[in-house]
C-alpha positions in Angstrom: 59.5 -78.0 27.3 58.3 -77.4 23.9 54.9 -78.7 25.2 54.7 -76.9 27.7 55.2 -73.9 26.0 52.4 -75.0 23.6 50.1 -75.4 26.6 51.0 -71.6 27.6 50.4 -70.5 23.9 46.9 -72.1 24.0 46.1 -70.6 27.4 46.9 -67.3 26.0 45.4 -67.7 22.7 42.0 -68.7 24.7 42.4 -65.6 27.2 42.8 -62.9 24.4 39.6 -64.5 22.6 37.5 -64.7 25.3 38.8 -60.9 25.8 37.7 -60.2 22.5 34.8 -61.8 22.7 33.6 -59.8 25.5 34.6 -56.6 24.1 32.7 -57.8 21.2 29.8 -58.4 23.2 30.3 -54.9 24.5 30.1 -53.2 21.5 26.8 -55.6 20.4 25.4 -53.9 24.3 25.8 -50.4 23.7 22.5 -49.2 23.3 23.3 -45.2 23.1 22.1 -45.3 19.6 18.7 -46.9 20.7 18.4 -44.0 23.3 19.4 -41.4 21.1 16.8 -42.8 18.5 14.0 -42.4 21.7 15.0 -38.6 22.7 14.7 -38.2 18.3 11.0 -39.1 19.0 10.9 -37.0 21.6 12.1 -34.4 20.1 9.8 -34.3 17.4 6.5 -34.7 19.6 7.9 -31.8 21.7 8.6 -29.9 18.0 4.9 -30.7 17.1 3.7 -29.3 19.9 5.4 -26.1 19.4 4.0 -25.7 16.1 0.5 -26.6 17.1 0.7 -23.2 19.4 2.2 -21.5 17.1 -1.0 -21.8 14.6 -3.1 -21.4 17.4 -1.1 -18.3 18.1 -1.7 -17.1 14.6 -5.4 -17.9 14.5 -5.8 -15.4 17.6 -4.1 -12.9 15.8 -5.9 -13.0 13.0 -9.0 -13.0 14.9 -8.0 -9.8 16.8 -7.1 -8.2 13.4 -10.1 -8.7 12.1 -12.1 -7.6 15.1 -10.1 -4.8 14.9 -11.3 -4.0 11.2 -15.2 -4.1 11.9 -14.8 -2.0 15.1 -13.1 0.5 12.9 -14.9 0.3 9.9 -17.6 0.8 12.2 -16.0 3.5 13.8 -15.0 5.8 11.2 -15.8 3.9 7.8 -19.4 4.6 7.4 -19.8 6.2 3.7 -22.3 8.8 2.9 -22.9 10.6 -0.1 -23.2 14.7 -0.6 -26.6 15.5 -2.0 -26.6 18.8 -3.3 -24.5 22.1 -3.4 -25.6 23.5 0.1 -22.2 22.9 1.4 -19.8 24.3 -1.3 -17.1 24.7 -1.8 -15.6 22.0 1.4 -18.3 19.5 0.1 -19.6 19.4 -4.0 -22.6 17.3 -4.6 -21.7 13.3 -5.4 -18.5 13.5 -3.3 -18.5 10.0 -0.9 -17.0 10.7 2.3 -16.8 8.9 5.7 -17.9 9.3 8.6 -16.3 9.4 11.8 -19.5 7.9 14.0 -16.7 7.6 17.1 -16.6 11.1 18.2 -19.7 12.5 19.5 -19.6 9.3 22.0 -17.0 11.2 24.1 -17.6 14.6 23.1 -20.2 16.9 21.8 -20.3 18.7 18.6 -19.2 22.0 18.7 -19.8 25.2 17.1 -18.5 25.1 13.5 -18.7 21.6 13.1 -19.4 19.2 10.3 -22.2 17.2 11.4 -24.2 14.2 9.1 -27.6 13.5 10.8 -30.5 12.0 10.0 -34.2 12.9 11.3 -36.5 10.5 11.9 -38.9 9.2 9.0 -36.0 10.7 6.6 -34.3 7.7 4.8 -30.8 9.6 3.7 -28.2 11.3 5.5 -27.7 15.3 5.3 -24.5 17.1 5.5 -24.6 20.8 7.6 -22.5 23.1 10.0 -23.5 23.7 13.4 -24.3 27.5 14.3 -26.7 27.3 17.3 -26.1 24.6 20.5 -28.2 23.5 23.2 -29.6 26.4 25.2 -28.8 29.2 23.2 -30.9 31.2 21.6 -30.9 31.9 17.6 -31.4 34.7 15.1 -30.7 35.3 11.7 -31.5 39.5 11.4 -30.0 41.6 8.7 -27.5 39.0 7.0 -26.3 38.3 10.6 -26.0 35.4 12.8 -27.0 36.2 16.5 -26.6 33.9 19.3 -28.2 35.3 22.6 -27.8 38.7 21.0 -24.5 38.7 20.0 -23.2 38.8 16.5 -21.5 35.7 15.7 -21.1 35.3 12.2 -17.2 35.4 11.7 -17.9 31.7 13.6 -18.9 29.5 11.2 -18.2 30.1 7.2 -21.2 30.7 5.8 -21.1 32.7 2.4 -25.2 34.4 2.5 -27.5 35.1 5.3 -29.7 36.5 3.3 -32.6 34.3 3.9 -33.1 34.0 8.0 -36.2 32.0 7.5 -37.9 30.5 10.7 -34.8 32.3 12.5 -36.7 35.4 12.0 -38.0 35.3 15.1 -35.6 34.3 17.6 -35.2 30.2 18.2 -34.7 28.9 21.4 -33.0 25.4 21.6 -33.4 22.8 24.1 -30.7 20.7 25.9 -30.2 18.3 23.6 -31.0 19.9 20.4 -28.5 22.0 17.4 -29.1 24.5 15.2 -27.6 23.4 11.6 -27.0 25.6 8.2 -25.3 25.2 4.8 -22.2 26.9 3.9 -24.1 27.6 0.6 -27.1 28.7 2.7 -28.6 30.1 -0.3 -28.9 26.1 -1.6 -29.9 24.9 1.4 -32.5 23.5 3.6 -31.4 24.1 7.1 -32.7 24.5 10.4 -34.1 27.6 9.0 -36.2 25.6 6.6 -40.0 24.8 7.7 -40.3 20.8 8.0 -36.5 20.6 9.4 -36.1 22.7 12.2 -33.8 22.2 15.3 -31.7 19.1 15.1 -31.6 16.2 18.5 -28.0 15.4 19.3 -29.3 11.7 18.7 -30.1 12.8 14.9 -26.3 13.7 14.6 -24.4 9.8 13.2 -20.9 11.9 13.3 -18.9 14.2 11.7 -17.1 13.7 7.5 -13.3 13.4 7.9 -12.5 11.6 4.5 -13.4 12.3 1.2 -13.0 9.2 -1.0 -15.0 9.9 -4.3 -14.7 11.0 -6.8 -10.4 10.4 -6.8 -10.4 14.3 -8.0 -11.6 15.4 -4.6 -9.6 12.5 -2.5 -8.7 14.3 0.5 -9.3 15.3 4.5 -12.9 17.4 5.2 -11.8 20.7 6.0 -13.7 22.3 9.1 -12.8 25.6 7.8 
């Protein structure tokens, strides 16, 4: 009997270590960690990815910004400097101002404008106020200002008239052409003066919006 109960020990003995041999073996075949090591790879690839379109990304932007920058230094960063007094006291000679070169592409300039222009064979930039446009007729007769006739010098701030100059006789200008004058018109050569005349709408660059020298005079162009 006490053999036989031996035998029955050993047969169990054997049966719980083969048991835990397998389960042993189990645990040496789980190869979850192996996996989860593959999708870590993964995972980082896809992560590389993500940043490589995110630099792309900010390349682009950069690129637009700076685009952006030269259309509108372009646009309305163009600096000119005031020569003169002839447009005292919005405009004091030396003052650097810029130039909005944008806006006469989608409109025309008007009566009382600012304009910088530039006639051909001339090498620098004048500053003057419109007073005559295209198709009207000019006259500068007894200190007044007279388009087609009619007295229109409360339009444009301009301090003397004294001095009508080829306006004596009345100027007719054509389509595309502007009749310009100082504010100062006693300091200024105008469309009055001999050798400057009418000015062509393609003489006109823009209109000054900004002035950025000296620091004193920092400040927006005053039409008025």
């Amino acid at each position: 009997m006490q053999d036989l109960n031996f035998r029955k020990k050993r047969k169990n003995t054997s049966g719980n270590t083969r048991r835990r041999k397998w389960g042993s073996k189990g645990r040496g075949l789980r190869f979850e960690s192996e996996k989860s090591g593959l999708r870590f790879v993964k995972d980082r690839a896809s992560g590389k990815g993500v940043h490589v379109r995110e630099i792309i990304l900010w390349a682009v932007e950069i690129l637009i910004v700076c685009m952006t920058a030269v259309l509108l230094i372009a646009a309305f960063g163009q600096r000119v400097s005031m020569a003169g007094d002839s447009m005292t006291p919005v405009l004091r000679n030396g003052n650097v101002v810029l130039v909005n070169h944008f806006i006469y592409n989608i409109k025309s300039p008007a009566r009382g404008d600012i304009v910088v222009y530039r006639q051909s064979g001339d090498s620098r930039y004048s500053i003057k106020r419109v007073a005559g446009l295209p198709g009207e007729t000019v006259q500068i007769e007894d200190g007044k200002l007279l388009i087609n006739g009619e007295d229109m010098t409360e339009e444009i701030p301009v301090s003397d008239l004294s001095y009508a100059g080829l306006a004596q006789e009345p100027v007719e200008l054509g389509e595309e052409e502007y009749f310009v004058i100082g504010d100062n018109s006693l300091a200024s050569e105008d469309s009055r003066t001999p050798g400057i005349g009418n000015i062509k709408k393609e003489e006109i660059y823009g209109t000054p919006w900004l002035i950025v020298s000296p620091l004193g005079d920092f400040g927006f162009v005053s039409a008025h």
